[in-house]
C-alpha positions in Angstrom: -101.2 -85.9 64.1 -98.2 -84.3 65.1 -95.9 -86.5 62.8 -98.1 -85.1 60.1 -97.7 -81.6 60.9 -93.9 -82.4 61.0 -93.8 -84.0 57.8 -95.5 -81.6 56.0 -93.4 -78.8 57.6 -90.5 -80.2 56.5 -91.5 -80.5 52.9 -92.6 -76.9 52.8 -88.9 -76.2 54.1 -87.9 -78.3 51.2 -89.9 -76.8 48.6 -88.6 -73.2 49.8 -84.8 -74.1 48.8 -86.2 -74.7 45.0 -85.6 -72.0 42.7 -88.2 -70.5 40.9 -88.8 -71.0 37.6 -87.7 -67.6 36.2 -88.1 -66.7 32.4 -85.9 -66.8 29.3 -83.3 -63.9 29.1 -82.4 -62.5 26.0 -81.0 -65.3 23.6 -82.2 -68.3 25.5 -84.5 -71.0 23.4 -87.4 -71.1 24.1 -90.9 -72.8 23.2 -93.5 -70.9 21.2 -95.9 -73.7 21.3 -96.4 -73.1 25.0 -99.8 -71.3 26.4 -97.7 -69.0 28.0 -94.4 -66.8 27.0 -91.4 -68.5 28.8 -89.1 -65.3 28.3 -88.6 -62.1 30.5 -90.4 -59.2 30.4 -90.1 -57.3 27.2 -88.7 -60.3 24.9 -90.9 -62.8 22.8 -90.0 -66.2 22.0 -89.6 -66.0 17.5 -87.2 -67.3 15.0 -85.0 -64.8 13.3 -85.4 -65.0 9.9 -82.0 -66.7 9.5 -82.6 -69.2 12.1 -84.2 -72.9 12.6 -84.3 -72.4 16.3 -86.7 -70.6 18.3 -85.1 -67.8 21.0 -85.9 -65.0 23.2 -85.5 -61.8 22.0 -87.5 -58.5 22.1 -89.9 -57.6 19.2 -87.4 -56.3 16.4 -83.9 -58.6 16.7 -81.9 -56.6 14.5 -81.8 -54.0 17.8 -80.8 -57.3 19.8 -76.8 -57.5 21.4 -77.2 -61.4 21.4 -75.4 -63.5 18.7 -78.7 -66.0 18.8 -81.4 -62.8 17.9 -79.8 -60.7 15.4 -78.8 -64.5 13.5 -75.3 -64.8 13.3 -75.1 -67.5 15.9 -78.0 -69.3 15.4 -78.1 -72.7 13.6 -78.6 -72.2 9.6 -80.7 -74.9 7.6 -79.6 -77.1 6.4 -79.9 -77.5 2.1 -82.1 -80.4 1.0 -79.7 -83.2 -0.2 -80.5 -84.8 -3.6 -80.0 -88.3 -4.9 -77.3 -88.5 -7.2 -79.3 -91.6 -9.1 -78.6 -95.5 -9.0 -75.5 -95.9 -11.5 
């Protein structure tokens, strides 16, 4: 019993040096299939309209400072490629 107690006192030790998860700042991806909203307070997880990618950035990204939010940053798609034909 008293190993037990040990044991499991050591792991709670252990789990304490873990970070916490903590939520996406401004211009970090993120995942808007999830049930919850992985960014920080005040910031949803969207594409800007120039983007592929998915990031966090508040409501209107035009008003955001990162590079990922107001698009010029972000990954462009890609044009379709076409078949030239079989000569």
């Amino acid at each position: 019993m008293k190993r037990t107690i040990l044991s499991l006192t050591a792991v709670a030790a252990l789990l304490m040096l873990i970070p916490a998860c903590d939520g996406g700042r401004e211009g970090d991806r993120c995942n808007p299939n999830l049930s919850h909203n992985d960014c920080d307070d005040g910031l949803t997880c969207i594409a800007p309209s120039t983007c592929v990618e998915t990031y966090c950035c508040p409501s209107d990204p035009t008003k955001s400072t990162s590079a990922y939010c107001n698009g010029s940053l972000c990954p462009q798609p890609t044009p379709p490629v076409t078949d030239a034909g079989a000569d």
